[in-house]
N, C-alpha and C positions, 0 to 999 in steps of 0.2 A: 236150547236157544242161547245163542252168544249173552253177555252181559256188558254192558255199557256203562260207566258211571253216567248219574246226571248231571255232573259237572259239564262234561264231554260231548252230553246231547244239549244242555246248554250253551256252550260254545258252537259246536258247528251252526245251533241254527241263527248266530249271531252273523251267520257270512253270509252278504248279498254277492248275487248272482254275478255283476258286474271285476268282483273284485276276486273271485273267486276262479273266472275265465281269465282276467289280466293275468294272475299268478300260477294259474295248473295248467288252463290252455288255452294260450294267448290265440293258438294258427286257430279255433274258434269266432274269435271275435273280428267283428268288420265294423269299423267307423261308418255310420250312415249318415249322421246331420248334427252341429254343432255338440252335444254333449248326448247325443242317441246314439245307440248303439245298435248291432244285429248280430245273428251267429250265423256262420259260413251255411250249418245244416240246413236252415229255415230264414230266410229272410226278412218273413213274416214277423218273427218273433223280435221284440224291440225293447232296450233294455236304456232305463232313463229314471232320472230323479229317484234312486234307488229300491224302482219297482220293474218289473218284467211283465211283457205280455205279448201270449201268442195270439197274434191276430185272425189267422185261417183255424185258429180251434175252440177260440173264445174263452181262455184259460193262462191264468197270470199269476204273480204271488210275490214274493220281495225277494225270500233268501235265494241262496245254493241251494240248501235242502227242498224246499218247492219245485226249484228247477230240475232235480235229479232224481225227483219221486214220479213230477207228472208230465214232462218228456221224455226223457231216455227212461223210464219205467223201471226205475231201479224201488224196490221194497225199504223202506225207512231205515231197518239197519244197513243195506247195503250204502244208504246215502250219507246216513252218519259216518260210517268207517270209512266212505271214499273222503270227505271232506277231514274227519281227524287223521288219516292215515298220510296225506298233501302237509297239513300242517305240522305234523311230527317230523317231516322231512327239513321240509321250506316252511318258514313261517311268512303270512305272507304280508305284501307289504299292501298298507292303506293310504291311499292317495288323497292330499287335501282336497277340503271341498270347493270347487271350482269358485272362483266369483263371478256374478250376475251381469248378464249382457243384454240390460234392458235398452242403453245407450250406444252399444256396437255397431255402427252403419251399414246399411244396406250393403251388400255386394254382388252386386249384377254382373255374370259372367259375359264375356264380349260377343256381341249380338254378329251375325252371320249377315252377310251384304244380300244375300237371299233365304227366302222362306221356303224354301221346294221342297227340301225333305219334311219339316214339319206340317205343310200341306197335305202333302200324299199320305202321312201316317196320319194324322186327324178326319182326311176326307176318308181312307182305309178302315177307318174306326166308326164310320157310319157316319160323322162330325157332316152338317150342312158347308156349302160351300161359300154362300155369304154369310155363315156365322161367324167360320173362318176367318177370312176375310176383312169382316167388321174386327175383328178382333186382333189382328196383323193391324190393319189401320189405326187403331187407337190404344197400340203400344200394351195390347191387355197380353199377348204373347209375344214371341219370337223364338226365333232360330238359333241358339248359341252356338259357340265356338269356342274350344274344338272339335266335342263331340256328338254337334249337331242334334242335342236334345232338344224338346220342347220345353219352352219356361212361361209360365202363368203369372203373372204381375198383380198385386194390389195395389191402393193408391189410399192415402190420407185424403181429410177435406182440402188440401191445400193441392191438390192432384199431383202431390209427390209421391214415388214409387218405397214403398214401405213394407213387402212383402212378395216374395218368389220364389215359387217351387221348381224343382227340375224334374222332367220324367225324360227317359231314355225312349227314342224312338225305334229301338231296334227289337227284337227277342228277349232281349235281356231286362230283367226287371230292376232296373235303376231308377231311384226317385228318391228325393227328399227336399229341404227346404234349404234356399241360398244361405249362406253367412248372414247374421243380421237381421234375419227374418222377424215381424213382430206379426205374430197369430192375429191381432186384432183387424189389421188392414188386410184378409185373407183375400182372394179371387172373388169376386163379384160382375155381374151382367144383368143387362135391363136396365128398367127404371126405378128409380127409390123414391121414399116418400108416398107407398103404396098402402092400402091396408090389409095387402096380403104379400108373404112373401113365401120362396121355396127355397129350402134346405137342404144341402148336400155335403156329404163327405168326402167330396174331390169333386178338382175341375171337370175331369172327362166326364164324369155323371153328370154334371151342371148344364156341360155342352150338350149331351147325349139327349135332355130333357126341353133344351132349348130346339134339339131340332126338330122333337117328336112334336114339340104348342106345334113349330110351322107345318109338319108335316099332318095336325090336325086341324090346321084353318086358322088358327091364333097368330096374334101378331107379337114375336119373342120380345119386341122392344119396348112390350110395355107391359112384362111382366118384370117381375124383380128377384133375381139368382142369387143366394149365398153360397161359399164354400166353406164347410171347417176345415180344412189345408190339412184332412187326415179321419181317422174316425174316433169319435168323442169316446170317453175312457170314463163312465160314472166312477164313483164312489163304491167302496164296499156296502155300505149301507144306503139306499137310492136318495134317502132325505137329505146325506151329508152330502152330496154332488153338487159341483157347482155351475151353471149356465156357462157352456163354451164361449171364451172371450171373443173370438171372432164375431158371434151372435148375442155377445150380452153387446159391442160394440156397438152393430148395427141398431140393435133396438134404442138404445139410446141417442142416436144419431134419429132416428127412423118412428117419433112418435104416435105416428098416422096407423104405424102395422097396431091390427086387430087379431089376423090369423097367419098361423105359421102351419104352413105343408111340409111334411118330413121326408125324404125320400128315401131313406139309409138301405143299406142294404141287407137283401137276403139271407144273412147269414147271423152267429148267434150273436154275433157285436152288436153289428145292427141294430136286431130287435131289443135288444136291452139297452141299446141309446136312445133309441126311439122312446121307448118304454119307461125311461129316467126322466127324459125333458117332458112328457107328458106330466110328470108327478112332480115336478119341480117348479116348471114355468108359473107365473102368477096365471091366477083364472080371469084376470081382465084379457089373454089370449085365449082364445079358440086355437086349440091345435088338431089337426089333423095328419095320421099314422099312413102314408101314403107311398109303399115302396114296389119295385118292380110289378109286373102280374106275372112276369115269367124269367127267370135267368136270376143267377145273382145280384148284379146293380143295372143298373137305368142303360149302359151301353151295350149291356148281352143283351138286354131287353130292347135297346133300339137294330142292334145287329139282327136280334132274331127278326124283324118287322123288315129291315131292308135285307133279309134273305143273306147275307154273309157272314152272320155265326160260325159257323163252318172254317171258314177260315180261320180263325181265332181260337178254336177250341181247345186246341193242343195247348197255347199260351194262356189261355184264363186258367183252365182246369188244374193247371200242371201246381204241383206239391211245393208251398212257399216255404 
């Protein structure tokens, strides 16, 4: 067996992921949303505040050496001597650490004189048509320009626009948050001021749930939809996590809430975000663990119900 000093396995695993792709291999790395990252192989995988986490495998870590042991499946020596054998070459270079854009303003891409594309893709997606609709009305979406994505809006108590995702309408899995975005003012529908609300990890889930109340008899406008603008990322150890700011927001705006309905998805994220805010939330909440009965999130789950799964299968399924 090769020998390593430990000087040398203490160095590499001093190198995070981020900085490690910038310097050995940049044609990896794709800018996703303000200071987030992804890798060309896996889109899924998203790389921020100097941690990494693959989101379609539920598996994350800080360094290079994490990322080079439980992705590309390289064996711990092979990941020490690819990272010391880079820096014997090129030493690499470390980038200051960014300053904080808590004050950064919104920046809303230019809204589209029609909604037609983003209709047909949300009504395509099982989305109700006066959910739609209501929501083209009151400025909660739109149609951008130029590449006619869909954009989801939050809004402060002052009903100023304070938060905006973008997702790509086409095939292509495009999606992140505008410039300026503040997590706190995330996508929301219904009514507030409720003593019950429901929880989701994206808008489309949110829509997806609001169309299943109508298409069970309930009346959507007088239930109350949050969004976490993404899926909630515990703590290594569940007790040090902290309540997603989007939903610590609303609770404090929102004294009335008693119970919180979770919807997260099927998959292993999911269940352990779900599984954290149960152990975290104070117990003057009633929580309840409530996610698809079939499909990975709330829209395979309403796809499957309006019989056009099918169509979509190739694009949910497909390797992020």
């Amino acid at each position: 067996m090769p020998f390593i000093a430990p000087e040398l396995i203490i160095q590499a695993k001093q190198m995070d992921l981020l900085t490690y792709l910038k310097n050995y291999e940049p044609y990896e790395l794709v800018k996703f949303s303000g200071n987030t990252y992804c890798t060309r192989t896996h889109d899924s995988l998203k790389i921020s505040n100097g941690k990494w986490i693959w989101w379609s495998r539920g598996i994350g870590g800080r360094s290079a050496l994490d990322y080079l042991i439980k992705v590309k499946g390289y064996s711990f020596l092979e990941a020490v001597e690819t990272i010391i054998g880079h820096t014997a070459i090129q030493a690499p270079v470390y980038e200051k650490p960014q300053p904080k854009e808590e004050n950064k303003p919104l920046l809303l891409p230019e809204k589209c004189a029609s909604n037609r594309v983003i209709t047909e893709y949300l009504f395509g997606r099982g989305i109700d048509f006066e959910i739609i609709n209501y929501c083209i009305s009151n400025d909660l979406i739109f149609e951008s320009l130029p590449y006619h994505n869909v954009v989801f809006v939050g809004y402060d108590e002052k009903k100023e626009p304070k938060y905006a995702a973008y997702r790509s309408t086409n095939k292509r899995r495009i999606m992140g948050d505008c410039s300026g975005s503040k997590k706190d003012y995330s996508f929301r529908l219904g009514k507030e001021n409720l003593e019950e609300v429901h929880l989701f990890e994206c808008a489309i889930d949110l829509l997806s749930y609001a169309t299943l109340a109508k298409l069970n008899g309930q009346d959507w406008k007088e239930i109350s939809f949050v969004s976490l603008s993404g899926v909630y990322s515990p703590a290594k150890k569940i007790e040090d996590s902290k309540v997603p700011i989007a939903l610590e927001k609303y609770l404090g705006s929102n004294p009335s809430v008693r119970k919180i309905r979770i919807h997260f998805d099927n998959d292993i994220a999911g269940r352990k975000a779900a599984q954290t805010l149960k152990t975290i939330l104070p117990d003057k909440y009633e929580i309840v663990d409530e996610p698809p009965k079939a499909g990975k999130d709330f829209n395979d789950f309403l796809c499957m119900r309006m019989g056009i799964y099918n169509k979509k299968t190739h694009e949910r399924n497909e390797e992020r």
